[in-house]
DRENTOR-321528 format. One line per field, with one value per residue (C-alpha): residue in one letter; x, y, z. Coordinates in Angstrom, 2 decimals. Layout:
// DRENTOR-321528
resn: [A	...]
X: [X	...]
Y: [Y	...]
Z: [Z	...]
// end
This chain:
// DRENTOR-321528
resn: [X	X	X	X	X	X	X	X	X	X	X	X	X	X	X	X	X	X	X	X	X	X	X	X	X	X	X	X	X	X	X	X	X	X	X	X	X	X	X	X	X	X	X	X	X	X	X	X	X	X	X	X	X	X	X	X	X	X	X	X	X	X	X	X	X	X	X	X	X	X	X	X	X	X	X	X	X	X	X	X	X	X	X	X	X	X	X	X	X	X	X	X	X	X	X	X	X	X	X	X	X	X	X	X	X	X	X	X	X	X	X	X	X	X	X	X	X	X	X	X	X	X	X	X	X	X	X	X	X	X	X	X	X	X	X	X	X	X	X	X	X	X	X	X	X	X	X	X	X	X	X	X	X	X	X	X	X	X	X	X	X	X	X	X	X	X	X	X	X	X	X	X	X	X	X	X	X	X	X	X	X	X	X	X	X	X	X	X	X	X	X	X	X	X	X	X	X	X	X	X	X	X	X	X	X	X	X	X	X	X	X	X	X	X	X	X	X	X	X	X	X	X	X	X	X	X	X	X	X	X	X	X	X	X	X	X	X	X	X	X	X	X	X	X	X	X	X	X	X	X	X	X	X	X	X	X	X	X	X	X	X	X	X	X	X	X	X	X	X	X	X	X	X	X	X	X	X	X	X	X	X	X	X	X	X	X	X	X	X	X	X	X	X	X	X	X	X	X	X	X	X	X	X	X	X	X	X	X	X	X	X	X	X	X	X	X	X	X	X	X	X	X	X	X	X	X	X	X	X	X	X	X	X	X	X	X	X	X	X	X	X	X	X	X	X	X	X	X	X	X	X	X	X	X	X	X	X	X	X	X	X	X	X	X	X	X	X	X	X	X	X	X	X	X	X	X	X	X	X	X	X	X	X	X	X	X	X]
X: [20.47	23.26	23.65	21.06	21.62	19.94	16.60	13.24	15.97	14.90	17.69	17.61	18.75	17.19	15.10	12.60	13.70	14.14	12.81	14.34	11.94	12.41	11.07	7.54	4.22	3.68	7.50	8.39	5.17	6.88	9.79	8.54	6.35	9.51	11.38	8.87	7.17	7.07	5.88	3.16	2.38	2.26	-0.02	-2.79	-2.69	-3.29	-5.94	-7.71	-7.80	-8.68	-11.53	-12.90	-12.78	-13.72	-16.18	-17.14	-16.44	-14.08	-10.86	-12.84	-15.88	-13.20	-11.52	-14.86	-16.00	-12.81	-13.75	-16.52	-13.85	-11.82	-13.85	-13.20	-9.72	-9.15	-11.02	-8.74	-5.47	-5.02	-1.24	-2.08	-3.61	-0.68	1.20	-0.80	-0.70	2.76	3.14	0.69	3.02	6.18	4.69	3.03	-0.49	-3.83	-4.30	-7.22	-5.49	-3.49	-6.84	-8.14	-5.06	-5.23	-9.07	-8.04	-9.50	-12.70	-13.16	-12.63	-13.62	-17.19	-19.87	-20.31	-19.36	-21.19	-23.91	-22.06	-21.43	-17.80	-17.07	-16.82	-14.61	-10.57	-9.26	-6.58	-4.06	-1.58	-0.45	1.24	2.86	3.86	6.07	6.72	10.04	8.78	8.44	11.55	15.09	16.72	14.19	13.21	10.10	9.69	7.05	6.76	4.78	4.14	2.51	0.36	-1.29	-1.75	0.64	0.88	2.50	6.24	6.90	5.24	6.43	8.91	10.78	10.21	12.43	10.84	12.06	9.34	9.51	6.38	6.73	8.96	11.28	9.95	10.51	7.59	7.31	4.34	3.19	4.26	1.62	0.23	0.88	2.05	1.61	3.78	6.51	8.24	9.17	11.88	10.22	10.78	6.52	5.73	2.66	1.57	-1.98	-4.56	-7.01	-10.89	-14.09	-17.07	-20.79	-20.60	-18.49	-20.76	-18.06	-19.82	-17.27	-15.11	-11.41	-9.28	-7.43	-4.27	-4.64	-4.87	-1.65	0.08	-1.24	-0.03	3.59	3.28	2.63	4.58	3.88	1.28	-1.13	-0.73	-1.52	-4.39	-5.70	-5.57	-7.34	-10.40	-11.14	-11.27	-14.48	-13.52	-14.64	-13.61	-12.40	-9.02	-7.49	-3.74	-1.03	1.06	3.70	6.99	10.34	9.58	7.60	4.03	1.83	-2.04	-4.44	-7.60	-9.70	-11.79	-15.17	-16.32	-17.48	-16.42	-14.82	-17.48	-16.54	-12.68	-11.85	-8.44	-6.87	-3.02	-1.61	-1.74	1.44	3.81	2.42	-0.25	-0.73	-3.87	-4.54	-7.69	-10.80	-12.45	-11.44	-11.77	-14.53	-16.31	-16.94	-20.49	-21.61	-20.99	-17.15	-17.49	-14.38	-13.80	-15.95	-13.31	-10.42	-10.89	-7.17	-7.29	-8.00	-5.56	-2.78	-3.81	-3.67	-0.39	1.89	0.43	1.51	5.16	5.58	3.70	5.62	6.06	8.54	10.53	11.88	11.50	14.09	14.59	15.64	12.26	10.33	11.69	11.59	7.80	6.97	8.70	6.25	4.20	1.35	-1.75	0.22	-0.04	-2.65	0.17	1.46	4.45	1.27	2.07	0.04	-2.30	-3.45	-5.97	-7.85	-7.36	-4.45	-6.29	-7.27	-3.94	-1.57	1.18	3.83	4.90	7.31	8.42	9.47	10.57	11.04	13.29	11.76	13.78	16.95	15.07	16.33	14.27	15.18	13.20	12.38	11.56	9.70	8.16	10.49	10.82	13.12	14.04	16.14	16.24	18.74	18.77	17.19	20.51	18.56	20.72	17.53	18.46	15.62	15.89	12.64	11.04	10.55]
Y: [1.26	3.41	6.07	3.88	5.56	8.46	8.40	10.71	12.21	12.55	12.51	11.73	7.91	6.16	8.73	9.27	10.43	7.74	8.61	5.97	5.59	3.17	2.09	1.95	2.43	6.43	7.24	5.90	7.68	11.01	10.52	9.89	12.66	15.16	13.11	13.76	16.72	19.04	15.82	15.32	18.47	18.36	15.53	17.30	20.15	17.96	15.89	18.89	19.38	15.96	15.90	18.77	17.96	13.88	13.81	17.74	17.46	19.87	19.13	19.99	17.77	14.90	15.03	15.15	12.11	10.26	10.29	7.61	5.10	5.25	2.75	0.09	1.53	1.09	-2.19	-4.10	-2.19	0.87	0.76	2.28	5.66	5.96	6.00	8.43	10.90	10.42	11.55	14.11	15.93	15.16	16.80	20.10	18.96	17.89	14.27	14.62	15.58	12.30	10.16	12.00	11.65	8.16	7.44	9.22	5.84	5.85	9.43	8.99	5.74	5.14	6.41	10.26	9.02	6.09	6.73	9.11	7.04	5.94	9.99	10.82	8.49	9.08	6.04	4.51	2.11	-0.46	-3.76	-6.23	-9.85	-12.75	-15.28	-18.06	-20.48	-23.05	-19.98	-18.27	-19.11	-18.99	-20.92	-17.95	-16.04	-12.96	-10.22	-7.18	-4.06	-0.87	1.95	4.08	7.10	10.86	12.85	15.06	12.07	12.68	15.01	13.11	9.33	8.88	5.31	4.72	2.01	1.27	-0.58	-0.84	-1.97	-4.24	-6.11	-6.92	-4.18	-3.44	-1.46	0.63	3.24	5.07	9.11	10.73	10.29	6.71	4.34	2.12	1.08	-1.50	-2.76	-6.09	-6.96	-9.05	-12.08	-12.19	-11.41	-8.80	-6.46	-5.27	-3.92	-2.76	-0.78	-2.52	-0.55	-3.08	-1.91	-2.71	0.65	2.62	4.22	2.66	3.17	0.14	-0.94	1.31	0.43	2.00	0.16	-3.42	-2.27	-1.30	-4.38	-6.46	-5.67	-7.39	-10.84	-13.45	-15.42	-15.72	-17.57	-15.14	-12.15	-13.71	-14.18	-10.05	-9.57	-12.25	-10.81	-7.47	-5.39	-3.97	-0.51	-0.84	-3.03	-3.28	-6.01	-7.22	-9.86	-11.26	-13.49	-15.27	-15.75	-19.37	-19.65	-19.14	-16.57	-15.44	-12.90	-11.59	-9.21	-8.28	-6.43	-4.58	-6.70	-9.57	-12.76	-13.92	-11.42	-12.42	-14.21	-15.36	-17.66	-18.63	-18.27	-21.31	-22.46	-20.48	-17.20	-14.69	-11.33	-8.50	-5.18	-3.17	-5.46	-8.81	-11.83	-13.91	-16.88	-16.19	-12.55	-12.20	-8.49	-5.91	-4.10	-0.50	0.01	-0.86	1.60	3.86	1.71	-0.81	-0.53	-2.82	-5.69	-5.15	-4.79	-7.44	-9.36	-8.08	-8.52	-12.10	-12.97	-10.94	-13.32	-16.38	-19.84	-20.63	-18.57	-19.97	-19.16	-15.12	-13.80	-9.96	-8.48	-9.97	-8.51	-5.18	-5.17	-6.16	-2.96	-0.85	-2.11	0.71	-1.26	0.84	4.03	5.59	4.01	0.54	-1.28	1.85	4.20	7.52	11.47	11.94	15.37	16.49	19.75	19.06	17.88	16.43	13.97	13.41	9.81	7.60	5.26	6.87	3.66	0.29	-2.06	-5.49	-7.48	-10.98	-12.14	-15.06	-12.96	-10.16	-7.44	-4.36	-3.40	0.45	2.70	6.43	7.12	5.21	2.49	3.00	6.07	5.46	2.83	0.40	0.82	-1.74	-0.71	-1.26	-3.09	-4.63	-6.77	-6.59	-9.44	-11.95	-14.83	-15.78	-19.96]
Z: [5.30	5.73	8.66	10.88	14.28	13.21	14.52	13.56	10.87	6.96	4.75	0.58	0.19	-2.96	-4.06	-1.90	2.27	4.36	7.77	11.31	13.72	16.64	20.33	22.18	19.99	20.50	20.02	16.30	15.72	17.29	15.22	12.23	12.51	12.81	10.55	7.43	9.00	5.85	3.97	5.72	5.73	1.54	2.52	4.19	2.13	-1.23	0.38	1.25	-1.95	-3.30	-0.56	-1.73	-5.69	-5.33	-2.23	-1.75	2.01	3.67	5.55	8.92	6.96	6.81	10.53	12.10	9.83	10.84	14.37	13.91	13.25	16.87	18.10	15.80	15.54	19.08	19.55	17.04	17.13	19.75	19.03	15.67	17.09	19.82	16.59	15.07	18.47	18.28	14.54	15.64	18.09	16.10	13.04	14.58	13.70	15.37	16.16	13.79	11.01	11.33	11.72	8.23	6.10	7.43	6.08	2.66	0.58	3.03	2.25	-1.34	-2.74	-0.06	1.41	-0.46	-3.50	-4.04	-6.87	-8.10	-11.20	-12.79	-14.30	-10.40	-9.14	-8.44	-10.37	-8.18	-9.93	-8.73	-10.49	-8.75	-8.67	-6.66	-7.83	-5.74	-5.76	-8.43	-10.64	-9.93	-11.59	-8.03	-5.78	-4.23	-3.34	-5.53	-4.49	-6.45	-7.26	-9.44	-7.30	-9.51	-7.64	-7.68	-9.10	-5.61	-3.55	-5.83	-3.07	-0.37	-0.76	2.29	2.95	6.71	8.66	11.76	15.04	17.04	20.30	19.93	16.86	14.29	12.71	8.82	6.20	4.12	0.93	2.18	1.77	4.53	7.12	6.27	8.75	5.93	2.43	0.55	2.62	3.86	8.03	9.21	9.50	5.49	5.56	2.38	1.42	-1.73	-2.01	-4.67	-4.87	-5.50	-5.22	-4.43	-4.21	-0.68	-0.09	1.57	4.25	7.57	10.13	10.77	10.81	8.00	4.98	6.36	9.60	8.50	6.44	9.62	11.21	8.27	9.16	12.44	11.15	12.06	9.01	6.05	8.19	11.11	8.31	7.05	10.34	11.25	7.82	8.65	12.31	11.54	10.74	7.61	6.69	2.72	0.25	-0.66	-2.21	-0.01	-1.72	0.88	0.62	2.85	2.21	3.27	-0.14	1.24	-0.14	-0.26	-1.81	-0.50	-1.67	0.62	1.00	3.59	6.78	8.54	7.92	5.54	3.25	2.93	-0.34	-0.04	-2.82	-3.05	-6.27	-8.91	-10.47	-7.76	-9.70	-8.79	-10.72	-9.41	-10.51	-9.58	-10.28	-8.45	-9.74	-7.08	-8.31	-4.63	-5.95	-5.88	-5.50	-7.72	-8.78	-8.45	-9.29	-12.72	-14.66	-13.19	-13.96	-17.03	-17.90	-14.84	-16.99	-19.94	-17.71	-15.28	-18.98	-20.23	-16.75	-16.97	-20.43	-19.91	-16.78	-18.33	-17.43	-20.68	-21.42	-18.28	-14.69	-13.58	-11.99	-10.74	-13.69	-15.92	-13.15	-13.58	-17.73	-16.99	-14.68	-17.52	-20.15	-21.56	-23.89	-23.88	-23.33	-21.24	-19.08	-19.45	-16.44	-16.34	-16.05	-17.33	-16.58	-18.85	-20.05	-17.85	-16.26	-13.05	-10.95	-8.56	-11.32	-12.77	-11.34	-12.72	-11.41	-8.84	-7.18	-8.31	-5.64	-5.84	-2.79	-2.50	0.76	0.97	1.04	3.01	-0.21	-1.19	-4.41	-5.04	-8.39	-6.98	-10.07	-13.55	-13.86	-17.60	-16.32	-12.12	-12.05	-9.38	-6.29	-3.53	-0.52	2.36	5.31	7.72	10.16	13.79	14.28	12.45	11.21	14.33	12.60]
// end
């Protein structure tokens, strides 16, 4: 990316602010946290708002809750809290405000709001796509995602490039705050990530969503990823596509738990495609999330037909048409505001990204792709693969 010696500075490249951040675990925390300091602050003050409206619990309700999770936090990754104090200090806020914004899907799709039936759930989309290289025009390992979430996070998505002095540099679109969210590292190892609501939500404290994200960008390789989601104590379900440049790739949804409750699968004729519902064939408990989301399966259905084999090789460009499509407007893959009451309740696209991990290239749409067009994210990886 251009101007790279800046760090902790946020400056408009690509759309959204790109925030540097580099060195030991607490201090790209403290510079991100100045770099995207009025972000997060957006941040807080909408999920204070969404707390209240989805899961009736005050912000004070939410940082006390988020406490109960340090010790799982700390047990499986402690550099992700000196991150966290870090963006703490560098933002002006309370280390507990950090923790909260940080358990926003704990807070929102568990515990409090379970039984509350499918009218009283956020709905949270994403669609996304792997496409390995004997699917690919090029040879090479395509990963790729639309980001469909509240309307609020237009004017708190930051892009945060991160040296850390502990792992691997990386690259992630996240709201300002998150520790991460979709992203890719140098070792040519990607992320994309659903949302999946399971009846085994029940917001028992364990390790976070936005932690095993964080963690995610460490991996070495696929194996090494899968292995950070299987020994970790997972607090909720989410549902994490991960694939390497070296044409490797796996998706697990997982449930709440332990390593029983894992259900990884690589995709099946170098192609993979989730949205926001189970389809594992080990799925054996109950999705809570689709009475909330059943566009999940008609555009789980559509990207797969757009990017079926038949109708050859994908290559970049396909990918992006595909993200653009608006069938069942305007809840399509491109997902598009609705008219509603509330703006807590209102989402849409709000990024496209499409990663080549075998060339290491970020390609980003700051917006509905039908409209944002897609500018190439300038990385220039100081470390290089570690095979």
């Amino acid at each position: 990316m251009a101007d790279r010696h800046v760090s902790g500075g946020a400056h408009v490249a690509e759309g959204y602010p790109r925030v540097v951040a580099c060195g030991a675990p607490r201090e790209p925390g403290l510079q991100y946290g100045r770099g995207a300091r009025e972000r997060i602050a957006r941040s807080i003050a909408a999920y204070a708002d969404v707390f209240e409206y989805w899961a009736h619990m005050s912000w004070a309700e939410a940082r006390e809750k988020a406490r109960a999770y340090l010790p799982a936090i700390r047990a499986y990754d402690e550099g992700c809290l000196l991150q966290l104090e870090g963006m703490a200090e560098g933002a002006g806020l309370e280390f507990e405000d950090l923790l909260a914004l940080n358990l926003r899907s704990e807070v929102m799709f568990g515990g409090t709001l379970q039984g509350a039936g499918a009218a009283h759930r956020p709905a949270g989309e994403c669609t996304a796509v792997v496409a390995l290289s004997e699917a690919t025009t090029d040879g090479h390992t395509l990963l790729a995602q639309n980001w469909d979430w509240l309307i609020h996070t237009r004017d708190t998505t930051v892009v945060l490039e991160a040296r850390p002095d502990d792992g691997p540099d990386y690259v992630t679109v996240v709201e300002a705050g998150l520790l991460a969210k979709t992203d890719m590292n140098a070792n040519g190892v990607g992320v994309v990530t659903n949302t999946v609501i399971s009846d085994l939500d029940a917001g028992e404290p364990g390790v976070p969503y936005h932690v095993l994200l964080r963690s995610l960008l460490a991996s070495e390789n696929v194996t090494d990823a899968f292995f950070r989601l299987y020994r970790a104590t997972r607090c909720s379900s989410a549902n994490y596509l991960v694939a390497s440049g070296d044409g490797l790739a796996m998706d697990a949804e997982c449930l709440p738990g332990g390593p029983l409750n894992v259900l990884a699968d690589p995709p099946r004729d170098g192609l993979l495609v989730h949205a926001n519902h189970f389809v594992s064939p080990r799925f054996r408990t109950g999705d809570a999330g689709l009475p909330t989301m059943p566009d999940s399966l008609f555009r789980h259905a559509r990207l797969s037909s757009l990017l079926a084999s038949s109708d050859g090789p994908l290559d970049r460009e396909r990918l992006q048409r595909a993200f653009a499509d608006h069938a069942g407007h305007p809840f399509g893959v491109c997902t598009h505001e609705a008219t509603r009451a509330v703006v807590v309740d209102q989402y849409a696209t709000i990024a496209s990204l499409v990663m080549d991990l075998t060339e290491r290239r970020m390609w980003l749409a700051s917006g509905a792709p039908c409209t944002a067009p897609y500018l190439e994210l300038e990385v220039s990886w100081e470390a290089g693969p570690t095979a």
